[in-house]
N, C-alpha and C positions, 0 to 999 in steps of 0.2 A: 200822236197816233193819227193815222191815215187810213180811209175807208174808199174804195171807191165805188161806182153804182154804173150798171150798163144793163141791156136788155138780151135776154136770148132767147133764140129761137125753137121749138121741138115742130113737132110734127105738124100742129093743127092750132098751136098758139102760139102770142109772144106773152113771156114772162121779166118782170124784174128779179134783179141779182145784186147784191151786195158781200163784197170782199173787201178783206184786211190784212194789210202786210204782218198785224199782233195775232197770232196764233197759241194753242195748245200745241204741247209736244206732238200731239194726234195731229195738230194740222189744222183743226175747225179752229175759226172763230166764233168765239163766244156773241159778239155783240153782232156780229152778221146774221145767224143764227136766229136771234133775237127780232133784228129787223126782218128777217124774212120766214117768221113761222107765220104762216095766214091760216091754219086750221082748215088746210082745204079750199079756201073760200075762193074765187075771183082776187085782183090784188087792190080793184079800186074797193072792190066790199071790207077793204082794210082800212081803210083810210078812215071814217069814224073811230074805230080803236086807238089807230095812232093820235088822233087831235087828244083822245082821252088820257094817253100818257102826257102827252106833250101838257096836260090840264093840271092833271095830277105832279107834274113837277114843278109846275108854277106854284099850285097851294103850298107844296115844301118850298121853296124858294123865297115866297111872302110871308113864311112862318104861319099861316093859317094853319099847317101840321110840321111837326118833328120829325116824325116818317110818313111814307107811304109805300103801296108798291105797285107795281103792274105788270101783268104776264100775259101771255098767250095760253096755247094751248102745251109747248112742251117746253118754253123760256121763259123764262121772269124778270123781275129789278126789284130790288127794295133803295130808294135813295134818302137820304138825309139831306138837309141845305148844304152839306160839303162833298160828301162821296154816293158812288152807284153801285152797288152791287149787281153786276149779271150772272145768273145764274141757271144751271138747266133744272128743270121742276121736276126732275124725274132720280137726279140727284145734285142736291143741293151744295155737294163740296168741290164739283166742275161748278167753277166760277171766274168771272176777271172783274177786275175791280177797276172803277173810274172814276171823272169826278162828275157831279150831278152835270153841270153843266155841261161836260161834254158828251152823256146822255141825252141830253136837251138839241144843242145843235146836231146830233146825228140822227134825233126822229121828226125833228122840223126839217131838215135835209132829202132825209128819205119821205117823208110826206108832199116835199114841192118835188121829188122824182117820181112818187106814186101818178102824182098830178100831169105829169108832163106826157107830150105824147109819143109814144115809142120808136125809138129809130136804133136800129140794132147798131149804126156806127156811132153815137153817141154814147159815151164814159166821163162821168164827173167825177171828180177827185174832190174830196172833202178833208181838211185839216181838223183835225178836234179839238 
């Protein structure tokens, strides 16, 4: 699986973006989706949440938990120390499934992109 990260432009901001060649019949990606629900906020005001997923799959990972989960405001995850569930909160059977780790590398990913500073010609390509 392949996700990539670039920045775009509207009117009066620069925002980040995250896309996936793994799609729904519809077209969305689940786990883009995922990365890029900020509830609104600014996207650096995101970046505390994400270190807290990225936290919360460590505990599963060191077996400190069995499960956990972590969502936003309209995605979610529940992972295990093998698989990830993404899922949308609004209906829980839109979902794609992966494995914890490659949950892990795509919100440390997107967290050193949150981090970085914006340049609309800049695109990183991330392998999962």
């Amino acid at each position: 699986m392949k996700i990539s990260f670039s920045w775009k432009k509207d009117v009066d901001s620069i925002y980040p973006v995250c896309s996936s060649i793994t799609e729904n019949n519809d077209g969305k990606s689940i786990l883009s989706s995922l990365l890029m629900d900020d509830g609104g906020l600014p996207y650096n005001d995101t970046i505390a949440w994400v270190d807290e997923g990225i936290k919360r799959i460590n505990s599963v990972l060191t077996s400190e938990f069995a499960v956990l989960d972590w969502d936003r405001e309209r995605w979610g995850s529940e992972f295990t120390i093998e698989n990830a569930q993404v899922y949308a909160l609004l209906d829980d059977s839109y979902f794609q499934i992966l494995t914890t780790q490659q949950l892990k590398k795509a919100l440390l990913e997107w967290k050193l992109f949150l981090e970085s500073t914006p340049n609309l010609q800049n695109i990183i390509e991330v392998d999962l």
